[in-house]
C-alpha positions in Angstrom: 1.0 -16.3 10.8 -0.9 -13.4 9.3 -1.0 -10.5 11.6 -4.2 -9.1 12.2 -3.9 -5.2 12.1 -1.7 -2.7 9.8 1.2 -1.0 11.6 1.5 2.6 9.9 5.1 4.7 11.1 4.3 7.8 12.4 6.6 9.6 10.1 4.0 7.9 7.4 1.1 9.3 9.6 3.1 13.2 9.8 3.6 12.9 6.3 1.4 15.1 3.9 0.1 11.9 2.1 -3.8 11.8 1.5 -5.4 9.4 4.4 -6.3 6.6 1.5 -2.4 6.7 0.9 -1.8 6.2 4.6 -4.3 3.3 4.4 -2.9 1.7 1.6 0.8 1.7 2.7 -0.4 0.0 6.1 -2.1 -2.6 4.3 0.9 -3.1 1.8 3.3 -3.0 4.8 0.9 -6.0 6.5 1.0 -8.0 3.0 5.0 -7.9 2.9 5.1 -8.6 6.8 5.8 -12.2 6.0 7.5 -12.9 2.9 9.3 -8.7 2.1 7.4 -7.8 -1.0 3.7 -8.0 -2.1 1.8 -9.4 -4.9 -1.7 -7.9 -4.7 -2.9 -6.7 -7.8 -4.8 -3.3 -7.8 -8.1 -4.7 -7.7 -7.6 -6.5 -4.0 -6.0 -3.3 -2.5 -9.1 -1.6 -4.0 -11.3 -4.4 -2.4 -9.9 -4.2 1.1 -9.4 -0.7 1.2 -13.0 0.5 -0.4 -12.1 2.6 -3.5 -11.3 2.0 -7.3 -8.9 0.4 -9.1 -7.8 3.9 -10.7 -7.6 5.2 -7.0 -5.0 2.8 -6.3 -3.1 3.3 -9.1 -2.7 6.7 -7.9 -2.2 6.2 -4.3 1.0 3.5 -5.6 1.8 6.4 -7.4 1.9 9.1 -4.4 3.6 6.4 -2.2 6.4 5.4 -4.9 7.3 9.0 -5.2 7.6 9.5 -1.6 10.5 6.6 -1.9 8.1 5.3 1.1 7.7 1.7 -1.7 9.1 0.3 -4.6 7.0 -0.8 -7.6 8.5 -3.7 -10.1 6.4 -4.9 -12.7 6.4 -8.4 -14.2 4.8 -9.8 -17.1 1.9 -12.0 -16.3 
């Protein structure tokens, strides 16, 4: 079952990361819930969370340098 609501650690929530970064993470963190890794592209987290496609690209970005996620790419 899909949860419902995005948990966010408060060590994320104390950390110095912008509050779209914050958002993002929790709504990553709800998308792995089930199956441990994520699929969204940018332009769904962009969607849900209510900013560009660039903006995520950054926020990924921010979050994959705080070792807070890991990014693989794949072709296709």
């Amino acid at each position: 079952m899909y949860d419902k609501y995005s948990k966010i650690p408060r060590y994320v929530i104390e950390s110095k990361l912008c509050s779209n970064a914050k958002l993002l993470y929790g709504e990553i963190s709800l998308l792995c819930h089930k199956e441990g890794f994520c699929y969204a592209s940018n332009k769904y987290l962009a969607n849900t969370i209510h900013v560009t496609e660039r903006t995520i690209t950054r926020l990924i970005s921010e979050l994959e340098y705080q070792n807070l996620i890991i990014v693989e790419h794949s072709k296709g």
